[in-house]
Backbone bond lengths (Angstrom), bond angles and torsions (degrees), N, CA, C in turn:
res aa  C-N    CA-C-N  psi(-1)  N-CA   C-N-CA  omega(-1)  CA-C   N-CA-C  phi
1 X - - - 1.456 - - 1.532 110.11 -
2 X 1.195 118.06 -175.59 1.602 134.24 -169.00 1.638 103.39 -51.39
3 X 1.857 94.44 -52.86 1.817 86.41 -171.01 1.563 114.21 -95.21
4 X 1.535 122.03 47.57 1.316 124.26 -165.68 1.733 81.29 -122.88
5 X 1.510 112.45 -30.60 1.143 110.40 174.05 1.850 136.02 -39.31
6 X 1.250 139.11 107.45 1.314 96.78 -159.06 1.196 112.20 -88.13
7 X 1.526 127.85 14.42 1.659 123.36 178.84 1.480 111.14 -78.28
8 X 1.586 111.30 -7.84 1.392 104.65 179.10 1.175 100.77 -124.08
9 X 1.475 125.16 47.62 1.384 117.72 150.76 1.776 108.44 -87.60
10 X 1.333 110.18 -15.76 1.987 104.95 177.33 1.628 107.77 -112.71
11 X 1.418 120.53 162.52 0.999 125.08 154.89 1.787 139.45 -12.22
12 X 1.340 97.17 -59.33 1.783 109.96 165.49 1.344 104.81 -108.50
13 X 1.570 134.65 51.30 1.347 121.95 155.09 1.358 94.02 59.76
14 X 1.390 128.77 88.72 1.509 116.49 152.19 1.153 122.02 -129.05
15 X 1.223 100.87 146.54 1.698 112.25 179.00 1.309 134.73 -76.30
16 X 1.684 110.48 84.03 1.417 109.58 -157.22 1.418 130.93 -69.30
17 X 1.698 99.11 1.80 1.729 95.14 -166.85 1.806 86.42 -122.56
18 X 1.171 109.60 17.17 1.627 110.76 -165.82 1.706 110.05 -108.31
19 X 1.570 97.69 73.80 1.522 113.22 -160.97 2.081 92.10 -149.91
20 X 1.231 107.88 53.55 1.327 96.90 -163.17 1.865 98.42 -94.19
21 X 1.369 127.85 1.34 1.439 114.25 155.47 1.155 115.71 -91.90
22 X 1.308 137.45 -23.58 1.462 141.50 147.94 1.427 133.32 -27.14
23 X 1.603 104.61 -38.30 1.154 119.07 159.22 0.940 138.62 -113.96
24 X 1.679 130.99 1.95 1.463 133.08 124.88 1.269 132.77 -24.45
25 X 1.593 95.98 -58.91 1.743 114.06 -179.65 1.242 118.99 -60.65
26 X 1.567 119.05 -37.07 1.302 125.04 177.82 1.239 105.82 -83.82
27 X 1.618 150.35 -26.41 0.967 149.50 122.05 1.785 121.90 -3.25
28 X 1.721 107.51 -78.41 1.264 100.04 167.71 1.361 136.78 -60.07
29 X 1.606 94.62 -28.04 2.094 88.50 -175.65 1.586 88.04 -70.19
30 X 1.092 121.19 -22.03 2.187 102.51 -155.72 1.859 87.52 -76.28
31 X 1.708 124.61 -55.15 1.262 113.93 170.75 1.743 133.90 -30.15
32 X 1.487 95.07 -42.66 1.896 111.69 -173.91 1.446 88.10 -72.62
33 X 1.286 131.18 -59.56 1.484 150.49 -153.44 1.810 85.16 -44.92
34 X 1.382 114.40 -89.01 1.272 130.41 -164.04 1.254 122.44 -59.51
35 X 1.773 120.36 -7.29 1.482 137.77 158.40 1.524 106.36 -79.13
36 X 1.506 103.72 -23.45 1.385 94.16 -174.34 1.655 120.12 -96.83
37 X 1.571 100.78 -3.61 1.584 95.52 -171.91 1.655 91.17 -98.44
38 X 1.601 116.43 -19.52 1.455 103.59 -179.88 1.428 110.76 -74.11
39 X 1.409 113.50 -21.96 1.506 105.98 178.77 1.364 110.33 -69.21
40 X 1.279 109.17 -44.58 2.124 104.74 -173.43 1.321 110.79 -78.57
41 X 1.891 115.99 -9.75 1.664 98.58 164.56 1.571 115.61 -67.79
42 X 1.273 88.69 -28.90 1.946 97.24 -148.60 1.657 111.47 -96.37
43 X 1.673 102.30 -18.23 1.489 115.53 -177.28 1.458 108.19 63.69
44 X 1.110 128.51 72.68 1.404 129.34 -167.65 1.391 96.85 -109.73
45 X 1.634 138.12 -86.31 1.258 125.90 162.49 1.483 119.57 -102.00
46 X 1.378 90.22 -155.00 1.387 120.49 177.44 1.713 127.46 -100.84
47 X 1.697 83.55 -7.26 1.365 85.85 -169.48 1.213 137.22 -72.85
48 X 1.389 110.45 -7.92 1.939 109.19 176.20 2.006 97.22 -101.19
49 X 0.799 143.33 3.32 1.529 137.37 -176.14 1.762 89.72 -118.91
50 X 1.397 143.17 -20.98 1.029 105.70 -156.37 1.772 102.38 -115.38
51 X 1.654 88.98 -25.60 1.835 105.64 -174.12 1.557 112.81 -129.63
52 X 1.352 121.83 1.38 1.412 122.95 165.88 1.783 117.94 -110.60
53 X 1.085 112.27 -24.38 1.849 128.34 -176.80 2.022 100.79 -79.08
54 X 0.974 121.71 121.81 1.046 137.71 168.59 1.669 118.33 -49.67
55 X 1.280 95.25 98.24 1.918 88.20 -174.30 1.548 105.27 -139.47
56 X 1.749 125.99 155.47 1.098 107.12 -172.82 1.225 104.08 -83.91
57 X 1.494 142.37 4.74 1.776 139.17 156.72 0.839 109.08 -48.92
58 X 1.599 124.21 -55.51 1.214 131.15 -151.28 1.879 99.00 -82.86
59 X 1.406 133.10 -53.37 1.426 117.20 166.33 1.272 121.25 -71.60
60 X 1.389 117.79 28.20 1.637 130.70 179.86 1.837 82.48 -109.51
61 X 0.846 135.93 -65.94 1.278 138.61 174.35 1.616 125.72 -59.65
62 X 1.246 125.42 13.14 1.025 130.32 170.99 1.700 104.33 90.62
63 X 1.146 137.67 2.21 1.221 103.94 -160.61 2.157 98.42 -121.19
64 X 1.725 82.87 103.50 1.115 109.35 -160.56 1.677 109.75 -71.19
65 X 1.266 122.29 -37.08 1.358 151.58 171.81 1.980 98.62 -34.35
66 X 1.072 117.54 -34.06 1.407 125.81 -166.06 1.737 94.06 -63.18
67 X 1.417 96.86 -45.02 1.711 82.94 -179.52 1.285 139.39 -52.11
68 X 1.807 102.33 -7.27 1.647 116.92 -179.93 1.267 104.58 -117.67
69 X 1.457 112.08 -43.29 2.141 110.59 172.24 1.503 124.08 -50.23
70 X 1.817 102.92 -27.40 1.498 77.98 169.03 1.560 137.73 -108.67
71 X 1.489 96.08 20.75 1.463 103.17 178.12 1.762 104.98 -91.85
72 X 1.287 108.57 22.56 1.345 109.37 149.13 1.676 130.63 -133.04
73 X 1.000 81.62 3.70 1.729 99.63 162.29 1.583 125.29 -70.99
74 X 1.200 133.66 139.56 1.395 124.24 -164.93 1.576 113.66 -145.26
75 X 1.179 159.05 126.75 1.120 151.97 -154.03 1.870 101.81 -126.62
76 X 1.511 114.64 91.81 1.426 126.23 -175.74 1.363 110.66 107.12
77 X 1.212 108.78 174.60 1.696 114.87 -172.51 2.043 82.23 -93.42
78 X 1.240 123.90 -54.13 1.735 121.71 -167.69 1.358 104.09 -46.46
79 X 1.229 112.71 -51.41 1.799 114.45 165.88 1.385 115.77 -36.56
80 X 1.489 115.16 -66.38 1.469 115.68 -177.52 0.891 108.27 -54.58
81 X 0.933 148.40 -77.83 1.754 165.71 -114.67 1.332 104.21 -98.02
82 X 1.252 123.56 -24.81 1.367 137.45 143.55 1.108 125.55 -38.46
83 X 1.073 127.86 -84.37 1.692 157.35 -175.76 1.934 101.40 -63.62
84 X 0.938 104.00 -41.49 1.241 100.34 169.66 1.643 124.87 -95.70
85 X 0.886 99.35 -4.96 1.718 96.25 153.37 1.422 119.42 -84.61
86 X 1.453 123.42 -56.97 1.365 120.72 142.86 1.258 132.37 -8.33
87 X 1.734 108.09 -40.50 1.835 116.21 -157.44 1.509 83.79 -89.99
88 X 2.035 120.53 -48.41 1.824 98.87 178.95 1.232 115.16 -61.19
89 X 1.559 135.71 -53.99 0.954 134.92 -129.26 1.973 101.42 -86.29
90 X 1.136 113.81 -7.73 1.185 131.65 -169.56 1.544 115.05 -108.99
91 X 1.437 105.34 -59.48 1.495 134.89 175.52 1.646 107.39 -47.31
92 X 1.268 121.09 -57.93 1.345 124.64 176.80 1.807 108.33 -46.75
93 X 0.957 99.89 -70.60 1.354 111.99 -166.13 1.582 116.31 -73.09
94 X 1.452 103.57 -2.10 1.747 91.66 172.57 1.720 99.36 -104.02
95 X 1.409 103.77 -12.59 1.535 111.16 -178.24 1.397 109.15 -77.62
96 X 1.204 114.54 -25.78 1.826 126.64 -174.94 1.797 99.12 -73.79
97 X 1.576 117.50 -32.74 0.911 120.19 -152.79 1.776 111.41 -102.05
98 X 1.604 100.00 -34.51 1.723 108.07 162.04 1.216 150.08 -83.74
99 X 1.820 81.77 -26.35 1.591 100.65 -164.82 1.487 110.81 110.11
100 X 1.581 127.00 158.97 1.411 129.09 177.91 1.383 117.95 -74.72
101 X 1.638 102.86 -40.26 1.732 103.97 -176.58 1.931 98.55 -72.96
102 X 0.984 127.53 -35.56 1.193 114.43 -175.54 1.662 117.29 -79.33
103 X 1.233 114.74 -13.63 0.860 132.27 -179.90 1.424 121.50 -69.67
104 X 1.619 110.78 -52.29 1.252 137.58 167.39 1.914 109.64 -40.60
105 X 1.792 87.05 -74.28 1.302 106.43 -160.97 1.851 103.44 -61.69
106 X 2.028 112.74 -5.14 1.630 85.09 173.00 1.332 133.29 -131.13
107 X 1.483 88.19 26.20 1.515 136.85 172.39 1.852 92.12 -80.79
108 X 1.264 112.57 -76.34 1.534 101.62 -168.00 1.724 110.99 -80.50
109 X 1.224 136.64 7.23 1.398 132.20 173.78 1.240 105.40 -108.11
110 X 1.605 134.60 -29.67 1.356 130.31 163.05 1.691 108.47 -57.10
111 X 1.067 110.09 -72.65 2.136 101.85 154.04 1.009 125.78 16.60
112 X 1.795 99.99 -76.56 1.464 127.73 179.24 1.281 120.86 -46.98
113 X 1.078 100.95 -53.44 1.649 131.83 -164.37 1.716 92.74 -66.19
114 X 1.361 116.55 -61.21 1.393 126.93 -171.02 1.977 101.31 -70.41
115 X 1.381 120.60 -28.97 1.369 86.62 159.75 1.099 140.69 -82.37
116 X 1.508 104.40 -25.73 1.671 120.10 168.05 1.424 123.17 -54.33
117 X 1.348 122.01 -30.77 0.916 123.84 165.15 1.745 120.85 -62.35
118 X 1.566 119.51 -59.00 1.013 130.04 169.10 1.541 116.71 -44.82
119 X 1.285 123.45 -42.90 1.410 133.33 161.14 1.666 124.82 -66.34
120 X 1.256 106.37 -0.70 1.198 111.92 178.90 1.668 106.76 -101.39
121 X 1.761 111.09 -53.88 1.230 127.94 162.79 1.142 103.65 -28.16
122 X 1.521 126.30 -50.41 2.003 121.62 -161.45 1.467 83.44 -73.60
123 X 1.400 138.50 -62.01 1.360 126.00 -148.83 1.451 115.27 -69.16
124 X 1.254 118.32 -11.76 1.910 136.86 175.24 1.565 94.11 -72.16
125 X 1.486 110.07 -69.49 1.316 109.31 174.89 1.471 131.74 -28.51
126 X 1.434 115.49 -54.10 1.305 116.32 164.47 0.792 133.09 -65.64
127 X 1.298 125.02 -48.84 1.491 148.44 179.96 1.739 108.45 -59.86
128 X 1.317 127.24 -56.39 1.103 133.18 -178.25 1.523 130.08 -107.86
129 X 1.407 122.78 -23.09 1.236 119.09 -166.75 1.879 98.80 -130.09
130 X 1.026 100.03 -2.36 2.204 114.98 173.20 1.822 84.44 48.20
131 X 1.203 127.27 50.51 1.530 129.62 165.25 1.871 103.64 -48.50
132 X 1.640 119.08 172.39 1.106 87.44 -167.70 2.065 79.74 -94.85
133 X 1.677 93.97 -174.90 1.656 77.32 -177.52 1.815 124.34 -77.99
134 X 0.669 120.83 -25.18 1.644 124.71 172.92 1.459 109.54 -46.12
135 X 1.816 121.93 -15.26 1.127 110.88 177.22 1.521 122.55 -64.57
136 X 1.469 114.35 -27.61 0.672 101.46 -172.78 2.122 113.09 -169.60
137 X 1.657 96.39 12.07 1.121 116.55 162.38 1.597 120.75 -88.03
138 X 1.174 124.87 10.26 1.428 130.90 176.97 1.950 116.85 -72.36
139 X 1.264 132.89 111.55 1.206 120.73 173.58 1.301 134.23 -31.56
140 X 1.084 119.21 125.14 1.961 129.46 -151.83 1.804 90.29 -80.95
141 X 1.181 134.38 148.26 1.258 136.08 120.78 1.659 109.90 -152.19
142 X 1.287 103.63 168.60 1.203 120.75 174.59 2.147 108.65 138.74
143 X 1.018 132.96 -163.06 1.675 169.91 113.65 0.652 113.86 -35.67
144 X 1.347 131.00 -48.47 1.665 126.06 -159.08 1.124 117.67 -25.85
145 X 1.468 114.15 -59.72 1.855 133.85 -163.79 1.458 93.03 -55.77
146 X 1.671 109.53 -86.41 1.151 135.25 164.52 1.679 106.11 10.15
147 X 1.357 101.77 -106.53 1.570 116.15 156.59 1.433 128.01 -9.70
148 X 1.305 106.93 -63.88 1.870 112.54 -179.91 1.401 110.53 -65.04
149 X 1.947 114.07 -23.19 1.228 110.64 -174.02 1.551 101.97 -88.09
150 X 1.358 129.39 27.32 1.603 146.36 -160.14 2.009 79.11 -114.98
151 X 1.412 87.70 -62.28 1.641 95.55 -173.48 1.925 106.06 -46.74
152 X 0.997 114.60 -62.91 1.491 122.19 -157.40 1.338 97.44 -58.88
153 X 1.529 120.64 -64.38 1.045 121.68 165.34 1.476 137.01 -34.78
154 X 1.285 125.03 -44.88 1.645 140.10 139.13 1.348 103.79 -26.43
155 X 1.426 120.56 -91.90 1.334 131.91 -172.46 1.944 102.70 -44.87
156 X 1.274 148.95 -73.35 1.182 146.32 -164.21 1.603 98.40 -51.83
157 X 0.981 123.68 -41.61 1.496 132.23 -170.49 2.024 110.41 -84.93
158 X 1.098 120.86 -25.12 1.494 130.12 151.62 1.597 122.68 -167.24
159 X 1.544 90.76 79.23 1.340 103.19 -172.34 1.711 113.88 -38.27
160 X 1.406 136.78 -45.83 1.319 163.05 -100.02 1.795 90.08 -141.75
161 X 1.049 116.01 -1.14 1.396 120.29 -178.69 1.574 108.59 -85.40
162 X 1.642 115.30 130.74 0.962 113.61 -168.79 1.404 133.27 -99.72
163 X 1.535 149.27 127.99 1.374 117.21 -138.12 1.573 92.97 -152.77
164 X 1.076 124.27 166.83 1.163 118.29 -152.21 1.828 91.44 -120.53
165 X 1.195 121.60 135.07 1.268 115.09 -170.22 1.584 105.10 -111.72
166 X 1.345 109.45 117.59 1.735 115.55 -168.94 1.501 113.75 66.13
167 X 1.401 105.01 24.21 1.895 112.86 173.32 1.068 100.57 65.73
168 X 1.350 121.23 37.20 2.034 113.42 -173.63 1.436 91.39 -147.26
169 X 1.165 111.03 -84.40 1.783 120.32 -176.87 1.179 132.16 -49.65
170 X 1.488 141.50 96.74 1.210 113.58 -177.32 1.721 122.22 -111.88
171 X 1.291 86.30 130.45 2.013 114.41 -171.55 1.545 89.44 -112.91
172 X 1.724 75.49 161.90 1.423 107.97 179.48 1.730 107.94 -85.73
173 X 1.183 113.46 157.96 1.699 115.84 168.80 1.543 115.65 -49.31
174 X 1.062 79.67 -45.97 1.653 94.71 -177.11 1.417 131.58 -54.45
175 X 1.248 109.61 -51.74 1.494 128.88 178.12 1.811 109.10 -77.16
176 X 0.696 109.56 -41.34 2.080 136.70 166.39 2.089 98.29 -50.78
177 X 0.920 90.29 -41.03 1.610 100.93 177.07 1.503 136.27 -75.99
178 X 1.719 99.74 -46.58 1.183 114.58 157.83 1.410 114.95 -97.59
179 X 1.284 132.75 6.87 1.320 121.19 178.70 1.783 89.52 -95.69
180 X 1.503 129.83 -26.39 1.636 131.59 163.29 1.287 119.12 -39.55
181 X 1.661 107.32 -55.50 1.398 129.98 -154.42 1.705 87.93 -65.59
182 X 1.574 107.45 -66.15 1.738 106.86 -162.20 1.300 98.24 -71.35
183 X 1.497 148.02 -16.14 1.505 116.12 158.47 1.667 101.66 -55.58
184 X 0.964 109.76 -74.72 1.703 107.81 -154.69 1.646 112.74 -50.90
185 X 1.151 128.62 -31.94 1.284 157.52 136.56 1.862 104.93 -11.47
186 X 1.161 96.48 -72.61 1.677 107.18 -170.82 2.134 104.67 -86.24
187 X 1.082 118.62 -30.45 1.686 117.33 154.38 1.371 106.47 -60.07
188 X 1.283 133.23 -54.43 1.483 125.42 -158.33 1.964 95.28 -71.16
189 X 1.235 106.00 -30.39 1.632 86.75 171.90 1.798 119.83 -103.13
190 X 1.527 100.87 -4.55 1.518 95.30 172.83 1.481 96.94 -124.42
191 X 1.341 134.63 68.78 1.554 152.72 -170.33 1.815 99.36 -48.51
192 X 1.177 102.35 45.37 1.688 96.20 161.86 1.198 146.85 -73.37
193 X 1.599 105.82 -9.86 1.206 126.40 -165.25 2.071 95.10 -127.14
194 X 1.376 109.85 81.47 1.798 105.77 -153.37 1.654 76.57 -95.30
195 X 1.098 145.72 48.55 1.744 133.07 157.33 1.704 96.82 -134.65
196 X 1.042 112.35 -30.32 1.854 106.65 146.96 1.099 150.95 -18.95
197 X 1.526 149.23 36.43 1.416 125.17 -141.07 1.780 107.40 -70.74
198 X 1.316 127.08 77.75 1.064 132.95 -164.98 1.738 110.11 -70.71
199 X 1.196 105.31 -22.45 1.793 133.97 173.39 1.742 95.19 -55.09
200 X 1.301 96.10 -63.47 2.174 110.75 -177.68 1.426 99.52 -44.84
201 X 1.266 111.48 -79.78 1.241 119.80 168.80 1.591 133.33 -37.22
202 X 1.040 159.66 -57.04 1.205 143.23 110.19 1.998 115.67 21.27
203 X 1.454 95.69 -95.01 1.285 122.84 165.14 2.014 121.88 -17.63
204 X 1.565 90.61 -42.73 1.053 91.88 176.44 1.676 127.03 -103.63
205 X 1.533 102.15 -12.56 1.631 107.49 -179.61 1.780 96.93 -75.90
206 X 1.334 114.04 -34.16 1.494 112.65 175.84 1.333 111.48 -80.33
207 X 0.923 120.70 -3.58 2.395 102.81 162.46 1.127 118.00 -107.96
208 X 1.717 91.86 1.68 1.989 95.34 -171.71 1.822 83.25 -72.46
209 X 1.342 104.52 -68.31 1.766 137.86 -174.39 1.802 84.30 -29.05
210 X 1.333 102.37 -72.55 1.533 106.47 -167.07 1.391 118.41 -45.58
211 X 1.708 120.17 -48.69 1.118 120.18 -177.31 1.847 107.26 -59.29
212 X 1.495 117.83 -49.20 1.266 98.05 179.08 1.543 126.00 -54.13
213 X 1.148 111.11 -41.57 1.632 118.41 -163.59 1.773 99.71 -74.60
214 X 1.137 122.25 -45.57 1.604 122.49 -178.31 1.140 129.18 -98.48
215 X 1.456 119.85 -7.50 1.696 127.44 157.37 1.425 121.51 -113.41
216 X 1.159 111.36 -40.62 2.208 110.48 159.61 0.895 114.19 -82.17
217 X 0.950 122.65 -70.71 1.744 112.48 176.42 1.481 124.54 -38.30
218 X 1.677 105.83 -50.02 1.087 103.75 -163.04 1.772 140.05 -45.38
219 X 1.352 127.02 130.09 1.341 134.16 -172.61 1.461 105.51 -54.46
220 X 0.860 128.47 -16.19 2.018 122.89 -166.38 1.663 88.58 -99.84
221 X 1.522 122.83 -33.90 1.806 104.93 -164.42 0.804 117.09 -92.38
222 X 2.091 128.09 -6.77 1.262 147.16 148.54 1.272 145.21 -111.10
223 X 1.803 110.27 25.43 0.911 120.55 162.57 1.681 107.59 -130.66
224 X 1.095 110.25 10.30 1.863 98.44 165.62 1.467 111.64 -83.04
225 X 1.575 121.70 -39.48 1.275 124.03 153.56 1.454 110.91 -28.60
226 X 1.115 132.32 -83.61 1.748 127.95 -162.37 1.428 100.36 -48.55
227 X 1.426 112.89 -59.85 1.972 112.99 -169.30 1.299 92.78 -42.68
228 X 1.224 124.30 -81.44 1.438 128.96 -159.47 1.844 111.98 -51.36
229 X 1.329 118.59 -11.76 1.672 118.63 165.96 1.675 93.54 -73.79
230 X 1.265 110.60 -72.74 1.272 134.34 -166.86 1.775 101.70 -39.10
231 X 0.940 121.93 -24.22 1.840 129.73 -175.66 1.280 89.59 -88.56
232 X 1.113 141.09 -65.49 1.331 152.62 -161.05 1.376 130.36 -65.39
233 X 1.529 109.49 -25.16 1.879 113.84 -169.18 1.592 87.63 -119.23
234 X 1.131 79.25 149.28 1.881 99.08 176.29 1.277 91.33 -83.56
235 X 1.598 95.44 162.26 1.734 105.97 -177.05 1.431 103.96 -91.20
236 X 1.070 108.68 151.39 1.426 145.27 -149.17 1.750 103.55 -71.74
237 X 1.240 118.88 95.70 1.665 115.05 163.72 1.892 116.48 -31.84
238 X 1.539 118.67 138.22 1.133 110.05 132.68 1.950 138.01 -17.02
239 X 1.456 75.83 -66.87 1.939 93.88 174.08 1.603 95.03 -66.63
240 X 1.028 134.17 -68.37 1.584 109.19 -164.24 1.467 135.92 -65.91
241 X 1.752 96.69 -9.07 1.729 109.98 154.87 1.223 123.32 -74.42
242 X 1.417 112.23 -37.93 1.784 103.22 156.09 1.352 139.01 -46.66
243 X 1.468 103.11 -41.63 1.615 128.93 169.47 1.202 122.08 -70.19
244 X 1.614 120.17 -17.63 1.457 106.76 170.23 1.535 108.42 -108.85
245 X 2.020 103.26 -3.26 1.945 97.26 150.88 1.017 124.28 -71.99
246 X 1.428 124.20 -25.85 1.314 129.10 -165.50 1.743 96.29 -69.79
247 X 1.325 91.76 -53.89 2.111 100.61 178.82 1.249 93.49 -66.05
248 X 1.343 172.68 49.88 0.983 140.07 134.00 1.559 103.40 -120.53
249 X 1.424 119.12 -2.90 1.363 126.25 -167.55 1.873 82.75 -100.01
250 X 1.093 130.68 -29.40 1.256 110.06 -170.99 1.652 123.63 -100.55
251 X 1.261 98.22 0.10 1.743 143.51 147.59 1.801 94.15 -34.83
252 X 1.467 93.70 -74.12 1.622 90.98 -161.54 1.728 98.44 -87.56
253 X 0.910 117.60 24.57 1.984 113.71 148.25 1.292 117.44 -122.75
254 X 1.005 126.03 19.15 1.597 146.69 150.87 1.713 115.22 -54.57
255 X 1.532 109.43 99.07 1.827 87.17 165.39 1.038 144.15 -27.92
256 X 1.198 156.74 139.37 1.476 150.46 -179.10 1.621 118.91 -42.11
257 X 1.558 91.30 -60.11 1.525 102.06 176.28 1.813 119.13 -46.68
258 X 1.436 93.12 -27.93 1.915 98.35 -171.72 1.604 90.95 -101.41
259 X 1.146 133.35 -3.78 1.505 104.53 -170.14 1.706 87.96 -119.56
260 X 0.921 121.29 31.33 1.746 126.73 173.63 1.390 102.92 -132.89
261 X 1.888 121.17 -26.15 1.287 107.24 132.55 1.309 165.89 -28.20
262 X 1.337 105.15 -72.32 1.586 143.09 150.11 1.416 130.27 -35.03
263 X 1.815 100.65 -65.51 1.282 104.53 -157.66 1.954 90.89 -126.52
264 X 1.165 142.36 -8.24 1.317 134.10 -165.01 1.517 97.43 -124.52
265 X 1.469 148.13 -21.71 1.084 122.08 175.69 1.547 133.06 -104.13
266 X 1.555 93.80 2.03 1.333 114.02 154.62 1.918 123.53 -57.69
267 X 1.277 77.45 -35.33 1.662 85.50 -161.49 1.769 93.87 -99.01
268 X 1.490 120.00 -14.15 0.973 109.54 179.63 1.871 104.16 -96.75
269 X 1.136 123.91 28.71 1.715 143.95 -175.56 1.460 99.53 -116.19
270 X 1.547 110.01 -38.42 1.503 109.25 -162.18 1.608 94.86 -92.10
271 X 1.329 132.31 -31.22 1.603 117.97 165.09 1.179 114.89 -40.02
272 X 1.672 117.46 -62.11 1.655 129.25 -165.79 1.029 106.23 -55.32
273 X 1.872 130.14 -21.42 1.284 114.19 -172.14 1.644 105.43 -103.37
274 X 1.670 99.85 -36.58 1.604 91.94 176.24 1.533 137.91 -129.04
275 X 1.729 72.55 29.63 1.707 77.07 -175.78 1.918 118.14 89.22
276 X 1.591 106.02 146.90 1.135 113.96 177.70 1.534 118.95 -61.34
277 X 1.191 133.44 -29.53 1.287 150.84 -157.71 1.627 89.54 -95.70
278 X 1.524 149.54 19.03 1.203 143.62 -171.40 1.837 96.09 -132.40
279 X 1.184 131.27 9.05 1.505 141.46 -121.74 2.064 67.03 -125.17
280 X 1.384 99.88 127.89 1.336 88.51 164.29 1.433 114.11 -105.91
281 X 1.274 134.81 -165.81 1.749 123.83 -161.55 1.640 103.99 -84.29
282 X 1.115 102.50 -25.93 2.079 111.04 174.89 1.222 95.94 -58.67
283 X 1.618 127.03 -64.37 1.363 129.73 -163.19 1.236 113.91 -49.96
284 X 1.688 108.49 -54.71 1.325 122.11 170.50 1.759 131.35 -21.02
285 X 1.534 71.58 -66.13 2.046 105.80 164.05 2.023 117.25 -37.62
286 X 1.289 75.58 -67.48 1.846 88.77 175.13 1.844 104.60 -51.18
287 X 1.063 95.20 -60.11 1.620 96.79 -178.51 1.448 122.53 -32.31
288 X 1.493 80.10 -53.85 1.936 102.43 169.49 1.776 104.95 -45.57
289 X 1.164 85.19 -78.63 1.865 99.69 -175.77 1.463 115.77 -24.36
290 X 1.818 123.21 -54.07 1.056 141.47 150.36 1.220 121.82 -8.84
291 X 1.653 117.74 -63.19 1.586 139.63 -161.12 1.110 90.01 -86.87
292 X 1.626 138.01 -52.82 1.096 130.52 -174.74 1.726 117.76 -55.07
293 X 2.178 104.78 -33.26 1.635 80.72 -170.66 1.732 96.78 -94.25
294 X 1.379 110.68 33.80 1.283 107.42 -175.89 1.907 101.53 -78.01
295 X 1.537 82.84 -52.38 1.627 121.87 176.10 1.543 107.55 -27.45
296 X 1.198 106.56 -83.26 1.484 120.03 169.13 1.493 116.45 -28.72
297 X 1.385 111.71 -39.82 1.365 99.53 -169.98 1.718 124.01 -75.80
């Protein structure tokens, strides 16, 4: 029935178990994690320090792949356990809020973004300021980026959201965000902390932020869709506004079971894939309708 549903166990219908890259990811880092502590007990290869760890040798040599292998690489269990608390406590709720494919794709390109950056920082260093090299030539791994771009993304999407910092403190998204930015901000120019990739970090709270505001949000990737309906359908009869009251009046004498069929699990398919913020104001409506024949019962 209606309340077996789990989108209407919250306020906006949400899908509480509908976080399935959230838990892949945390899935794979814990797999890489535990390949990786058996490799540095046992000394088996070379392979996570020489061709999975982010270094500028290694994209001096072609091996471009580093920009995604090492945002699952982790150095200690405090590292992991870190980054992956971050990845639920963050991960859920930006996934509830985008969708999985978008979710996916800005989890691993914020990464990107955050090693390139950090790899860019080492080449400034040399090139311009003769830093010594540990500032910032040390092989990158970890989440960090990844993760913080969980943060930016959080914060651009409800800045004003309130969160409790170490389960004790409670801050706003907002302030939690920029109080991130100017640590990493103020290391990348006073490099005191050279086992840091404070460059990643940085790098990555800005594409998390960026990806929301200039690819979901953005007005050009969800409004050429409508123009181009709007070019296309003839305008709407008198008579065929009656006809889709008449259908919507017989909507609400529909059993529950058939009108959560019909008209609610469609739209509850199109959250999981793109998020609540993809919900157009009809859909919205139905949702409503939903709660209401929940109400009744």
């Amino acid at each position: 029935m209606l309340d077996d549903r789990s989108y209407m166990q919250g306020p906006e219908f949400r899908m509480r178990h509908a976080y399935p890259v959230t838990i892949a990811l945390l899935i794979i880092n814990l797999a890489v994690f535990v390949a990786g502590e058996v490799n540095q007990t046992y000394g088996l290869t070379n392979l996570f320090t020489d061709y999975l760890a982010l270094s500028r040798k290694g994209l001096s040599s072609g091996f471009i792949w580093q920009l995604v292998t090492f945002q699952f690489l982790h150095v200690g269990f405090v590292h992991f356990i870190f980054n992956m608390l971050m990845l639920f406590l963050f991960g859920r709720s930006v996934e509830e809020s985008i969708g999985s494919k978008h979710m996916g794709l800005l989890y691993v390109s914020s990464g990107v973004v955050g090693g390139l950056l950090e790899i860019t920082l080492g080449l400034i260093k040399d090139k311009v300021f003769h830093l010594p090299l540990q500032a910032f030539g040390t092989p990158v791994v970890g989440s960090s980026a990844s993760v913080l771009a969980l943060l930016g993304a959080f914060t651009t999407l409800d800045p004003n959201r309130e969160l409790l910092l170490f389960f004790v403190l409670p801050v706003r998204a907002k302030f939690l965000f920029w109080f991130s930015a100017l640590v990493a901000t103020f290391y990348i120019l006073v490099p005191a902390q050279p086992n840091v990739a404070h460059g990643a970090h940085l790098g990555g709270l800005m594409a998390g932020a960026g990806y929301i505001r200039w690819i979901v949000q953005s007005p050009v990737a969800f409004q050429i869709p409508t123009i181009f309906r709007r070019r296309r359908s003839p305008r709407r009869s008198r008579k065929q506004t009656v006809r889709e009251s008449v259908a919507h009046d017989d909507d609400d004498e529909l059993p529950p079971e058939e009108f959560i069929s019909r008209e609610v699990d469609p739209i509850l398919e199109k959250i999981s894939a793109h998020g609540l913020h993809s919900l157009t104001a009809r859909e919205r409506r139905i949702l409503e309708a939903a709660r209401a024949k929940m109400e009744k019962r």
